[in-house]
ZAMARGU-4260 file (C-alpha; in steps of 0.2 Angstrom, whole numbers, plus 5000, padded with zeros to 4 digits):
<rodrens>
0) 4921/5121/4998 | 4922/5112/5016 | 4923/5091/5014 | 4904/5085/5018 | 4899/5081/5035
5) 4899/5065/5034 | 4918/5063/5026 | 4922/5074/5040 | 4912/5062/5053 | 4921/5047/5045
10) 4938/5054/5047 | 4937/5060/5063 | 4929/5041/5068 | 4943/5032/5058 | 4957/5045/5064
15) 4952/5041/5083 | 4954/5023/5081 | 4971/5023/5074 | 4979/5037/5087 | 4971/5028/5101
20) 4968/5012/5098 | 4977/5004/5084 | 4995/5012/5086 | 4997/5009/5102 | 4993/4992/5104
25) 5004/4989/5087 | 5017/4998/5097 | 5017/4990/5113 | 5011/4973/5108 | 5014/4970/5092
30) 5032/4976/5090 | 5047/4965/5096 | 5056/4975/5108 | 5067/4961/5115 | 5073/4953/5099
35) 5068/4967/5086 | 5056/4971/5070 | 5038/4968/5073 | 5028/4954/5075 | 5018/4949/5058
40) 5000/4946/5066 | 4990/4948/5081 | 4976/4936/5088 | 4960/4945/5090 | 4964/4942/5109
45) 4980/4954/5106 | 4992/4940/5103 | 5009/4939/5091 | 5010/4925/5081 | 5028/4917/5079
50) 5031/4919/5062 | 5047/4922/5053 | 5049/4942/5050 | 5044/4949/5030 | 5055/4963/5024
55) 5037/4969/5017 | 5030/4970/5035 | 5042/4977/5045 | 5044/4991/5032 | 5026/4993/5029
60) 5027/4996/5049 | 5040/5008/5048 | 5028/5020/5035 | 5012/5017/5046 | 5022/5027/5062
65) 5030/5037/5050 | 5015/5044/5043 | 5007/5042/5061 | 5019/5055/5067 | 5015/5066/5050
70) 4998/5065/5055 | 5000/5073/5072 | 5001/5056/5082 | 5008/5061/5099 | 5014/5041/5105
75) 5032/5036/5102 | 5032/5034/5082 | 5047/5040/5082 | 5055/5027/5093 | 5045/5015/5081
80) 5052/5022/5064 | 5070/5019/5073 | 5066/5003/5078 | 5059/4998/5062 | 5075/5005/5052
85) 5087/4995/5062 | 5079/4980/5057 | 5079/4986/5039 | 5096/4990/5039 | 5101/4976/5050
90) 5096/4959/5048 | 5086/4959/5032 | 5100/4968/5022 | 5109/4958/5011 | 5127/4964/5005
95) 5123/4969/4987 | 5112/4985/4993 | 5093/4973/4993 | 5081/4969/5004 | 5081/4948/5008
100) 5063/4939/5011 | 5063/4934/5028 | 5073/4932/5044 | 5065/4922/5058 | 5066/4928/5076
105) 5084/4926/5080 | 5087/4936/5065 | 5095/4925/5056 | 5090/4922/5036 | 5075/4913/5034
110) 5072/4916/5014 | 5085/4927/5005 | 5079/4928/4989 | 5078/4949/4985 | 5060/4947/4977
115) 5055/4966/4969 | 5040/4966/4982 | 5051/4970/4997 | 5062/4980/4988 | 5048/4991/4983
120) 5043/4993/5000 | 5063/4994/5009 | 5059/5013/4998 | 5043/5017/5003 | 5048/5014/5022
125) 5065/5023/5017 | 5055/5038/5009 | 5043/5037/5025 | 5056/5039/5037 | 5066/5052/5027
130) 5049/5062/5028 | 5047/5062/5046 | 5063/5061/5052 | 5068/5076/5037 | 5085/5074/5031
135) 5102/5071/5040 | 5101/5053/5039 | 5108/5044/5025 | 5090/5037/5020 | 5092/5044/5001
140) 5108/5036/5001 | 5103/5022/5006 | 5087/5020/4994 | 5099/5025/4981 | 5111/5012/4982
145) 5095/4999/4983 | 5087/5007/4968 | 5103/5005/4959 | 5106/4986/4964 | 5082/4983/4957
150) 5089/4992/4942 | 5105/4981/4941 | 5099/4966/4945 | 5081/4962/4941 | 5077/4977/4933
155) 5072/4982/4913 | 5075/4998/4903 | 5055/5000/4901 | 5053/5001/4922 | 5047/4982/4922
160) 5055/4972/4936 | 5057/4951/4934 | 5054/4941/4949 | 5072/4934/4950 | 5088/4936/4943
165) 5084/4924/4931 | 5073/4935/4923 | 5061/4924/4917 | 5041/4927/4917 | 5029/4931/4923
170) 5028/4947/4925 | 5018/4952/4941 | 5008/4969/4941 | 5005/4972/4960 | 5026/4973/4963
175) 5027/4987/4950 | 5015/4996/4959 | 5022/4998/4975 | 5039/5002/4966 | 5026/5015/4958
180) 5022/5021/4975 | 5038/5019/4981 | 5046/5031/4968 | 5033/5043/4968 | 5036/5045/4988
185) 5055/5049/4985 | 5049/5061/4972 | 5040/5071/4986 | 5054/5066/4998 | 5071/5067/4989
190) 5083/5075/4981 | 5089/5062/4965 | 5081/5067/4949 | 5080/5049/4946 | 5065/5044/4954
195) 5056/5057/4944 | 5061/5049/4929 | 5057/5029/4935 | 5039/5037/4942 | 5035/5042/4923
200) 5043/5024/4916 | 5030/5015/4926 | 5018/5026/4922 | 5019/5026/4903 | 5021/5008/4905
205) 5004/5006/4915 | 4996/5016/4903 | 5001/5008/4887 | 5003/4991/4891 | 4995/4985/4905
210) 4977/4995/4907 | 4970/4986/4893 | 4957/4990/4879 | 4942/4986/4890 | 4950/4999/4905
215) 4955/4981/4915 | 4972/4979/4922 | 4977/4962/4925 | 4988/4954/4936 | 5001/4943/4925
220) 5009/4948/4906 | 5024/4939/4898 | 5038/4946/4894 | 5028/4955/4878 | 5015/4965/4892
225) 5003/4952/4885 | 4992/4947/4899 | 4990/4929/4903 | 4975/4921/4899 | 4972/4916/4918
230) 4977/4933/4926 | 4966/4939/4937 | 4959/4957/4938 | 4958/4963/4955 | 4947/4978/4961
235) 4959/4982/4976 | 4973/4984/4964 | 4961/4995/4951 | 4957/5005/4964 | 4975/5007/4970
240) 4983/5009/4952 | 4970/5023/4951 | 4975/5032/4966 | 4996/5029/4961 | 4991/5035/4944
245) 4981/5052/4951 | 4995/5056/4960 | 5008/5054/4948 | 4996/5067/4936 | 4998/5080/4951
250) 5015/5078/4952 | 5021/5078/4934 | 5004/5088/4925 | 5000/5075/4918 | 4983/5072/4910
255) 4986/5056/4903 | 4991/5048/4920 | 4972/5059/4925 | 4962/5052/4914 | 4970/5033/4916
260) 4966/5034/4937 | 4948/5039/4932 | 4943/5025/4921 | 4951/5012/4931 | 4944/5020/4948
265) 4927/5020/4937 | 4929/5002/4934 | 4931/4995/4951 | 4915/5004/4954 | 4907/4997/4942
270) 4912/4981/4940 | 4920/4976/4957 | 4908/4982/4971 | 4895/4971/4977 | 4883/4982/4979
275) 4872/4974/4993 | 4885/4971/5003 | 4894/4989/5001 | 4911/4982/4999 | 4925/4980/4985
280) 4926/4961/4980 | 4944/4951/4978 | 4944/4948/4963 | 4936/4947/4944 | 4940/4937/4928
285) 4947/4946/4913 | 4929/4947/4907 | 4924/4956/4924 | 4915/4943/4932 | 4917/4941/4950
290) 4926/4925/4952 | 4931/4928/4970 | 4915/4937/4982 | 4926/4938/4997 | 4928/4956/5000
295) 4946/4956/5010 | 4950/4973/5022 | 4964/4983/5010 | 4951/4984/4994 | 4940/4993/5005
300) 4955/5004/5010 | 4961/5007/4993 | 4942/5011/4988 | 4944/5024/5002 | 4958/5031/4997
305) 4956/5034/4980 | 4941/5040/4983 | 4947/5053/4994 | 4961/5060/4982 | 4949/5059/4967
310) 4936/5071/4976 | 4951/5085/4974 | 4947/5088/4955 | 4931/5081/4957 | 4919/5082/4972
315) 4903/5074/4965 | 4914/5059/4959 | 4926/5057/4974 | 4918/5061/4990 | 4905/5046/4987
320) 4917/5033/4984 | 4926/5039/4999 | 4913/5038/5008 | 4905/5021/5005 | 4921/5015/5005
325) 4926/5022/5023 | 4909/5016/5030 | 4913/4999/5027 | 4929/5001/5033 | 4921/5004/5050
330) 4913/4985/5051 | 4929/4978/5047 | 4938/4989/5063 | 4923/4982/5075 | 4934/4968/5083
335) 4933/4963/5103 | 4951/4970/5106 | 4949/4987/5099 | 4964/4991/5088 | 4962/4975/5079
340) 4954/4970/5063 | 4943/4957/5054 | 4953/4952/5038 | 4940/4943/5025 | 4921/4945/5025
345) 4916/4930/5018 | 4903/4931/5003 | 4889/4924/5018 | 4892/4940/5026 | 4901/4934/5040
350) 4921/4938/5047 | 4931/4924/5046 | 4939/4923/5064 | 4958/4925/5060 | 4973/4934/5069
355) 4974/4953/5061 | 4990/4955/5049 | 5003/4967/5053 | 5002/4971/5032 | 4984/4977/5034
360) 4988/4990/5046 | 4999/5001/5030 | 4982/5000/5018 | 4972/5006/5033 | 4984/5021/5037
365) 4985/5025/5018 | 4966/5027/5018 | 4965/5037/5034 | 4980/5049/5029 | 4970/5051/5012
370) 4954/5056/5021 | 4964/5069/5030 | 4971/5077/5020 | 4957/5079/5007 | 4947/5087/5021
375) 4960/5098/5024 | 4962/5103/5007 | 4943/5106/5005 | 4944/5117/5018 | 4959/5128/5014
</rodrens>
């Protein structure tokens, strides 16, 4: 059964920005082709901001013109994903096989601490790459050699990842979740059994230990899986856990990972949309009452997104999440210099007038991507 028209509106509206506005203007604009890596953000005028250069962002770029070339973008993502990988494998790789912070400008190391976060996105812009560029180029190997050096050194035998070598608490949710996505994507994209197996630790962990009994998954546990009594539950990452977790049940059969990513995607609508507005709010105390109203671009992407991949094994369910998630997409992308973005609607209803992070432009690629390809398969 064909996706309706109005998905197929939306994707073709959203599809149009990225190919010809947004990617070109990240590509010639906001990539550093003197010095390297990408700029970090642009001004609403189209200006970079000098700001030192995140692992996370420059790989988070390297997966946005990876995908783009997936997707049947015609620019030069190619010449991105190369330029992007040099960085990665250059200046923001430290000796031990991990990913450091930062590097400023020149290069040179800003912070070199190998925090999970950029880890878990060195792989998903490893994976990306290795999809696109198909194999021949040492990427599994290199992912390997960074997987083994998480596992070595900040890693546990139940797929949890401290934030330091230290290995002290808290535990942080959100970097488990893109190594989650991470080793999902190498599960599509490699050979090595063993992101199979790390996909399904996460997994059982999210299931049992951090959804709680509520259907909530907060944002900080102790070293138990107990959540902190100031944690946080946020709708974006609700949303997003539901997508990871809908994916993983594809991949592995697996109903239990099914049935998680329903409730949780169910609870975000429920309990973290403002209705009036028509966008997904930042964040929610552990007794699901909003305690932060600004609604912040990527929660609306990852609304979207799951959505969209919901709407394969149930139409009536996924196609309107999608739906009023990419709508409000659509107000966020309404910027004077179109390829840009407004970051944070504030709970007033206003944009707050801010330069448009580089980061962003991954969640919104995501979402479109997911779109895509649900129409697609609606239609085959």
């Amino acid at each position: 059964m064909p996706a309706p028209r109005d998905i197929l509106d939306l994707r073709e509206r959203l599809k149009a920005w990225l190919f010809e506005d947004a990617l070109p203007l990240w590509w010639n604009v906001g990539t550093d082709h003197a010095r390297g890596g990408f700029f970090e953000k642009l001004t609403l005028d189209g200006a970079p901001v000098a700001l030192p250069r995140r692992t996370r962002v420059v790989a988070r770029q390297v997966y946005v013109f990876a995908q783009a070339g997936r997707m049947g973008w015609t620019g030069p993502w190619r010449e991105a994903v190369t330029h992007g990988l040099a960085s990665l494998n250059g200046p923001l790789a430290r000796p031990d096989g991990l990913f450091r912070f930062s590097v400023d400008e020149g290069g040179h190391p800003v912070d070199d601490s190998p925090q999970p976060y950029e880890q878990a996105f060195g792989l998903l812009a490893l994976s990306a790459a290795r999809q696109a560029l198909g194999p021949g180029h040492g990427l599994e190997s290199l992912a390997l050699r960074t997987r083994a050096a998480l596992a070595r050194t900040l890693g546990r035998p139940d797929g949890g990842v401290h934030d330091d070598a230290g290995r002290t608490g808290p535990f942080r949710a959100n970097p488990l979740m893109h190594l989650f996505e991470a080793a999902l994507a190498w599960r599509e994209a490699g050979d090595d059994g063993g992101w199979s197996d790390l996909a399904g630790r996460i997994a059982r962990l999210a299931r049992e230990h951090l959804i709680q009994p509520g259907g909530a998954l907060p944002e900080l546990f102790d070293l138990d899986w107990t959540p902190l009594s100031e944690a946080l539950v946020e709708p974006g990452h609700q949303f997003e856990w539901g997508f990871l977790l809908l994916r993983h049940a594809a991949l592995a059969d697996n109903e239990a990972s099914r049935q998680a990513a329903r409730a949780l995607i169910a609870l975000a609508e429920r309990t973290g949309v403002d209705a009036a507005r028509g966008v997904a709010l930042a964040a929610l105390d552990q007794a699901l009452q909003p305690v932060d109203r600004t609604a912040r671009l990527w929660p609306q992407t990852e609304r979207t997104r799951a959505g969209a991949l919901l709407a394969r094994i149930d139409p009536d369910g996924g196609w309107p999440i999608a739906a009023q998630g990419g709508r409000s997409l659509l107000r966020y992308l309404e910027t004077p210099r179109p390829g840009l973005w407004f970051e944070n609607l504030e709970p007033d209803g206003a944009f707050r007038d801010e330069p448009s992070p580089a980061s962003s432009l991954y969640h919104l690629v995501g979402a479109i991507q997911a779109l895509d390809e649900a129409c697609l398969t609606a239609s085959s």
